[in-house]
N, CA and C atoms as an extended XYZ file, in Angstrom:
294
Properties=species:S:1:pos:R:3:atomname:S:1:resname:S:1:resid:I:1 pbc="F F F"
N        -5.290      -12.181        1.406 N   UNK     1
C        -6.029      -11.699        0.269 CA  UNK     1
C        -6.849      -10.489        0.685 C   UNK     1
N        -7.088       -9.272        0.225 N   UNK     2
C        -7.584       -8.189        0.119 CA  UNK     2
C        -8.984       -8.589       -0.819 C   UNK     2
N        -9.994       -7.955       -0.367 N   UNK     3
C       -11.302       -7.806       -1.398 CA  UNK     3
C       -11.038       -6.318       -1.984 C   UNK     3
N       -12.260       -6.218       -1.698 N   UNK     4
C       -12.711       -4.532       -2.162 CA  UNK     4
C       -11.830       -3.614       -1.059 C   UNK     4
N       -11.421       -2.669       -1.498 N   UNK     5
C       -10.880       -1.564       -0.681 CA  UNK     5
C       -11.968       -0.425       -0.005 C   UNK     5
N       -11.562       -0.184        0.713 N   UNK     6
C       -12.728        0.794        1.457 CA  UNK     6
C       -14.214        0.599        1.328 C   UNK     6
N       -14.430       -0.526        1.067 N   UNK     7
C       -16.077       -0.853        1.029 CA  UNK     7
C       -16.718       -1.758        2.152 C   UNK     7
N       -16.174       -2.256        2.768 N   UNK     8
C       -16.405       -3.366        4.189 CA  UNK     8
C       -17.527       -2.765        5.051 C   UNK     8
N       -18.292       -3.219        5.404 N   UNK     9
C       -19.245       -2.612        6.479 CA  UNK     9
C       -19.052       -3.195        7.695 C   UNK     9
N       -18.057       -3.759        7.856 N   UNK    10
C       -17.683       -4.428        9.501 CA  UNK    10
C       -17.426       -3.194       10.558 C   UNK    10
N       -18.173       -3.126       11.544 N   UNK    11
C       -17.916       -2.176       12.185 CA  UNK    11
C       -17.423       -2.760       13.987 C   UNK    11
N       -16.765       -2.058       14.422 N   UNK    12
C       -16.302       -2.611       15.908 CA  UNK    12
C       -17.006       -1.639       16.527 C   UNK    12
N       -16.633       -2.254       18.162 N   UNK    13
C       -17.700       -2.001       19.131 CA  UNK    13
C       -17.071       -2.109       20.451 C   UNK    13
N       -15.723       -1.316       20.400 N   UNK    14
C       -14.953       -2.483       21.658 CA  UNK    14
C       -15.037       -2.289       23.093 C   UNK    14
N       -16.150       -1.374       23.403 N   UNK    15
C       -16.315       -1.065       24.416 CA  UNK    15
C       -17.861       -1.937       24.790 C   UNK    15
N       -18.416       -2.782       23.862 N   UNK    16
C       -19.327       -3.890       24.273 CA  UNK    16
C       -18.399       -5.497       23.948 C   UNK    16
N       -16.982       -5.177       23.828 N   UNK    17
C       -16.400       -6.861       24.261 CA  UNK    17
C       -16.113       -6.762       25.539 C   UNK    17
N       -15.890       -8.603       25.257 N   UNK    18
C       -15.444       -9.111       26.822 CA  UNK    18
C       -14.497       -9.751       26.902 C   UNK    18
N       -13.365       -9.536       25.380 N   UNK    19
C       -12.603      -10.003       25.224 CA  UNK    19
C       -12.125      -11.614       25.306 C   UNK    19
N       -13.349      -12.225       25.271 N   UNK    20
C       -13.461      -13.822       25.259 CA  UNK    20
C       -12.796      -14.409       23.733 C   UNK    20
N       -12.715      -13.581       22.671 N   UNK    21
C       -11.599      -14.173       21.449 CA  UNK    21
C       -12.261      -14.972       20.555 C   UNK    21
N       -13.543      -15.105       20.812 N   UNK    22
C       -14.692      -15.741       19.923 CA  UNK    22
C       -13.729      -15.573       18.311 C   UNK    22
N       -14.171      -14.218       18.346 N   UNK    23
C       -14.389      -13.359       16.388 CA  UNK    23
C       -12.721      -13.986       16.387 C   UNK    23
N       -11.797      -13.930       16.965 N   UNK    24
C       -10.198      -13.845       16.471 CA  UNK    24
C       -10.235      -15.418       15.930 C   UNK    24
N       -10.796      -16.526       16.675 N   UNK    25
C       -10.477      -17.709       15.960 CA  UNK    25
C       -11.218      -18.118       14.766 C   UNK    25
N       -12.483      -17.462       14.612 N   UNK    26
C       -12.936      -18.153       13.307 CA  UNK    26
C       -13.036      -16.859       12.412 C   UNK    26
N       -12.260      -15.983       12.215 N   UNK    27
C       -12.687      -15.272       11.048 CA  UNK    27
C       -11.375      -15.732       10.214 C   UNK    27
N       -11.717      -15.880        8.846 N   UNK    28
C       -10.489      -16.455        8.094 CA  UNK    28
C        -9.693      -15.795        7.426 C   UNK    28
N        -9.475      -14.474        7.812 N   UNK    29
C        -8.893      -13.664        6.789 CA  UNK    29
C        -8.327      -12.842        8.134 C   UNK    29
N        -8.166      -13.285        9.201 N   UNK    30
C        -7.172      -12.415       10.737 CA  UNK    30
C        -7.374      -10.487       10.153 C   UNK    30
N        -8.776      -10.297       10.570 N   UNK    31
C        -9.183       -9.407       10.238 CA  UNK    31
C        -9.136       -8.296       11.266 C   UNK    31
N        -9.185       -9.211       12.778 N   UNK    32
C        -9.491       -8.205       13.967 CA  UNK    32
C        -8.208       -8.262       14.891 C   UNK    32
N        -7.934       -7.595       15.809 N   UNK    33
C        -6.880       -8.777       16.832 CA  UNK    33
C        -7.273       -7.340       18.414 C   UNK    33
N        -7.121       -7.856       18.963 N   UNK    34
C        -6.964       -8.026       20.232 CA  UNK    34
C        -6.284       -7.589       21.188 C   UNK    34
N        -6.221       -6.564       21.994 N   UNK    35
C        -5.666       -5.658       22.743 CA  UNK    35
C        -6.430       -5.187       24.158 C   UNK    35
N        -5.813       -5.495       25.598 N   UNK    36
C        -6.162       -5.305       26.762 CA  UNK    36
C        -7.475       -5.791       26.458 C   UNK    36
N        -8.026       -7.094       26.149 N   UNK    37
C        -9.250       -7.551       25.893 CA  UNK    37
C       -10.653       -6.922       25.481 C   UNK    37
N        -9.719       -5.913       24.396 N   UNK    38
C       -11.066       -5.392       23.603 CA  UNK    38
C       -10.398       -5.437       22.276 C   UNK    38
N       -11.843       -5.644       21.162 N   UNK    39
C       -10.957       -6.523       19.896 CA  UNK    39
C       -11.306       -4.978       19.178 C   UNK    39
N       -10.492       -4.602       17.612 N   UNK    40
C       -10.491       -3.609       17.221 CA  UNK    40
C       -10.093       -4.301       15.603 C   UNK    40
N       -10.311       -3.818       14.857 N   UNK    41
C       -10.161       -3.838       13.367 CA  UNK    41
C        -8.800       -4.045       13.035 C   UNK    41
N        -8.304       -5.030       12.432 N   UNK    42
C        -6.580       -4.632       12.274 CA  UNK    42
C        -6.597       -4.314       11.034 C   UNK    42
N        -7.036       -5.239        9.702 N   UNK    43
C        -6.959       -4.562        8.512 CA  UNK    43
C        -8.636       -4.797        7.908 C   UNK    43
N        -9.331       -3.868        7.333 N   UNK    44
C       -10.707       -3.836        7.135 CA  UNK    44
C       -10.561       -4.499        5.876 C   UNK    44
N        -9.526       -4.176        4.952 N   UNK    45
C       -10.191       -4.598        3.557 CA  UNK    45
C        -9.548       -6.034        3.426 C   UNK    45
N        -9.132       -6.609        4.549 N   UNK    46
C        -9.320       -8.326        4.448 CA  UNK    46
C       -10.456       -8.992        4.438 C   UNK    46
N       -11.535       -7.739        5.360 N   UNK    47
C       -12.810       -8.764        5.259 CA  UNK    47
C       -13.377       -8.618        4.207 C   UNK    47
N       -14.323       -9.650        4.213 N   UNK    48
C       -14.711      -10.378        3.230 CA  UNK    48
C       -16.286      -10.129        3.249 C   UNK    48
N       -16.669       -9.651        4.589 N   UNK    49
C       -17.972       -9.658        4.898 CA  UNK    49
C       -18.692      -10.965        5.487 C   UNK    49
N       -18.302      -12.398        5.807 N   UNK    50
C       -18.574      -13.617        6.021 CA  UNK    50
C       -19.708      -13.719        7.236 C   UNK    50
N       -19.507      -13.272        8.345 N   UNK    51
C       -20.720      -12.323        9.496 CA  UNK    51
C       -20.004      -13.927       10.287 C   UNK    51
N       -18.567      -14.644        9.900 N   UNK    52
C       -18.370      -15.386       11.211 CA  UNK    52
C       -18.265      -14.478       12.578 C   UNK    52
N       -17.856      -13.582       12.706 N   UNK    53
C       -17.414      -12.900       13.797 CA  UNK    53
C       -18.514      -12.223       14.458 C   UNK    53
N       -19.676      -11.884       13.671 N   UNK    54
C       -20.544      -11.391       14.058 CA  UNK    54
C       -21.590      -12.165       14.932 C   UNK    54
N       -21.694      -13.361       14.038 N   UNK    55
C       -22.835      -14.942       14.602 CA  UNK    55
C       -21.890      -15.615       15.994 C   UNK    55
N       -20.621      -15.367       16.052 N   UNK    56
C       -20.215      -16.169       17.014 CA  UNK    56
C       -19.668      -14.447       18.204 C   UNK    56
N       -20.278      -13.448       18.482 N   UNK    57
C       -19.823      -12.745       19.622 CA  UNK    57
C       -21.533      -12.464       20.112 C   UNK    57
N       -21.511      -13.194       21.656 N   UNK    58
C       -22.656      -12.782       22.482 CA  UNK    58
C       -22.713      -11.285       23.070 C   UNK    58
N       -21.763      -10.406       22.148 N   UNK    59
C       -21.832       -9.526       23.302 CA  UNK    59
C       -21.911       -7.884       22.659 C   UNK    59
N       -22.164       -8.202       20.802 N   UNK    60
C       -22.359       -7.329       20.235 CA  UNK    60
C       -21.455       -6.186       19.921 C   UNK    60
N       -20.212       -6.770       19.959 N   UNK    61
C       -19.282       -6.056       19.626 CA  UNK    61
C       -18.747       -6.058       18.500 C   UNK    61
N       -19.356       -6.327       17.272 N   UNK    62
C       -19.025       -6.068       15.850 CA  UNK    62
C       -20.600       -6.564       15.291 C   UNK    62
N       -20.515       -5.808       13.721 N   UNK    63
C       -21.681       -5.720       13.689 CA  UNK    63
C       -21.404       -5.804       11.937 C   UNK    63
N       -21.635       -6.666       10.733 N   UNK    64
C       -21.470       -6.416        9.464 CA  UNK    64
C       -22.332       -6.704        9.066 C   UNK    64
N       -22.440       -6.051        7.797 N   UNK    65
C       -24.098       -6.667        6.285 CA  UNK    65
C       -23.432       -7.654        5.682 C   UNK    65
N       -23.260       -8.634        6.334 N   UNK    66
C       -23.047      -10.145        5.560 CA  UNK    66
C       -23.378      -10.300        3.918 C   UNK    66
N       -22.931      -10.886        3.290 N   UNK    67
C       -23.199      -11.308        1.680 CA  UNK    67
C       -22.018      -10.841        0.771 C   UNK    67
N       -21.633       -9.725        1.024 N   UNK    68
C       -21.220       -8.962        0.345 CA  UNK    68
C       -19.374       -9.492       -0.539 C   UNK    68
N       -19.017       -9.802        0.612 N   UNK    69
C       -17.777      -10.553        0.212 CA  UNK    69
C       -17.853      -11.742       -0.328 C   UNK    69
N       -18.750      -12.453       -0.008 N   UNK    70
C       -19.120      -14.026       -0.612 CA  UNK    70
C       -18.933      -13.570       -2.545 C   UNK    70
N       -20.068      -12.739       -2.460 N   UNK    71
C       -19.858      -12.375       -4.192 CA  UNK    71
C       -18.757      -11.767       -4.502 C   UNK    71
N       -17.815      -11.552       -4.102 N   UNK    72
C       -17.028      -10.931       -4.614 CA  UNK    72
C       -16.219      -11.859       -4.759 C   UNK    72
N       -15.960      -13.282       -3.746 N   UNK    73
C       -14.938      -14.499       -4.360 CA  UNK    73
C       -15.511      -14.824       -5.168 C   UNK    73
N       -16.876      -15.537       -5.632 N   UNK    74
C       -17.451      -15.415       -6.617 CA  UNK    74
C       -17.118      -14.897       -8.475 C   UNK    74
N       -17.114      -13.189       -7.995 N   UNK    75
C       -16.391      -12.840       -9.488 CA  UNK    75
C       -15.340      -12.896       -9.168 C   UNK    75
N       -14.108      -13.051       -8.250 N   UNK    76
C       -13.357      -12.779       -8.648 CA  UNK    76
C       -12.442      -14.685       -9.147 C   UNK    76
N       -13.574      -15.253       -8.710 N   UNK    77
C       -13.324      -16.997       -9.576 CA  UNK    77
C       -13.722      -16.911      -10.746 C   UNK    77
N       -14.728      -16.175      -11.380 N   UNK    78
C       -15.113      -16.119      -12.266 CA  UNK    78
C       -13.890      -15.600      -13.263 C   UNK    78
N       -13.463      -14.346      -12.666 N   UNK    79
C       -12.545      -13.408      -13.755 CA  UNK    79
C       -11.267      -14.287      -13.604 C   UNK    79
N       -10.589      -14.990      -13.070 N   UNK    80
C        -9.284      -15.760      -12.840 CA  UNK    80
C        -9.509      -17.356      -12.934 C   UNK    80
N       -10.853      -17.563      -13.843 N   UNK    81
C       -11.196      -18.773      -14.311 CA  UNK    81
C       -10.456      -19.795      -13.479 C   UNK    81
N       -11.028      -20.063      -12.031 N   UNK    82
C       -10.614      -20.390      -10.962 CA  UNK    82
C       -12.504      -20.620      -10.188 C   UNK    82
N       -12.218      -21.701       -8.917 N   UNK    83
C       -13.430      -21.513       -8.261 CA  UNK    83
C       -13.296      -20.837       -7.143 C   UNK    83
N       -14.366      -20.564       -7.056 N   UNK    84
C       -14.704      -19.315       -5.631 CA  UNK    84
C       -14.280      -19.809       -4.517 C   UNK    84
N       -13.423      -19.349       -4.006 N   UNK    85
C       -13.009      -19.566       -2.727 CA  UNK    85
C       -13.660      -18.198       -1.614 C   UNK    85
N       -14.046      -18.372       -0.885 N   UNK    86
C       -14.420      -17.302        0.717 CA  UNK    86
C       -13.408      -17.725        1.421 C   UNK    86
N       -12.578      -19.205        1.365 N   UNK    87
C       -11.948      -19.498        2.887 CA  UNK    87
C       -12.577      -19.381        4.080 C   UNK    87
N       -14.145      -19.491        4.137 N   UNK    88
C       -14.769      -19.546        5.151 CA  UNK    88
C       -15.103      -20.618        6.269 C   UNK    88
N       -14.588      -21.684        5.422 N   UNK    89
C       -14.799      -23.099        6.083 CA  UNK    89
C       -13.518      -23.707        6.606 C   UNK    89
N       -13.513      -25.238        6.056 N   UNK    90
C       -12.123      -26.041        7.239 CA  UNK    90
C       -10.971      -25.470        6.195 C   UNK    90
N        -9.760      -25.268        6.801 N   UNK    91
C        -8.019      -25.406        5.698 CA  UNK    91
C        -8.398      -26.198        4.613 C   UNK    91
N        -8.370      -25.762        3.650 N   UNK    92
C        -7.846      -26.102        2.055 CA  UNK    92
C        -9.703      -26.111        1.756 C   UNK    92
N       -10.776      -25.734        1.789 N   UNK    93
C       -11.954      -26.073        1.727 CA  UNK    93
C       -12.263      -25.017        0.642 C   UNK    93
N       -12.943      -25.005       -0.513 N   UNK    94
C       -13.194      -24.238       -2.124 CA  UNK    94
C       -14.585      -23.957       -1.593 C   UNK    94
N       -15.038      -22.807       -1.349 N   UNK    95
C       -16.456      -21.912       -1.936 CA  UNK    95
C       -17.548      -22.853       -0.790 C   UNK    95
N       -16.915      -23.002        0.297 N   UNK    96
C       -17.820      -23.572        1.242 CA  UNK    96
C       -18.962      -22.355        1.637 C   UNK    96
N       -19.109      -21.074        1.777 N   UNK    97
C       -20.150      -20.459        2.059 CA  UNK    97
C       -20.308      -19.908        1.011 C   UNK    97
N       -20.096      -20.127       -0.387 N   UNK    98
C       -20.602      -18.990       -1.611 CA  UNK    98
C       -21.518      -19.721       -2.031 C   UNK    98
């Protein structure tokens, strides 16, 4: 799923990883990936903005303004009279961080 296009504020940093793979397992939308153990953006407008990747790297190598995607599953449950899903939580889990 795609959010907003060109609006993401996730920014990389890959010259402060340590390539430990933190951000690759819990972000839910396989946003970043991983190369000679420095992580880099693979597609931006998957994120969502969720700040998993951000709360789980000790080493300051990505950096986002969290919130932003949450509202946007939000309307976009709203407009597809559907509930908000983020996919931020466990497999099959509805609007666990919205």
């Amino acid at each position: 799923m795609k959010y907003l296009s060109k609006v993401s504020t996730l920014k990389a940093f890959p010259e402060n990883c340590a390539g430990c793979g933190k951000c690759l397992d819990v972000c839910p939308h396989s946003v970043l990936t991983m190369a000679a153990r420095r992580i880099s953006i693979h597609d931006i407008d998957r994120c969502m903005e969720c700040g998993a990747c951000t709360n789980n790297c000790a080493f300051e190598a990505l950096k986002v303004k969290t919130g932003v995607g949450c509202a946007s599953a939000i309307i976009n449950g709203f407009l597809t009279n559907s509930a908000p899903s983020c996919d931020c939580g466990a497999a099959g889990s509805v609007g666990t961080c919205c």
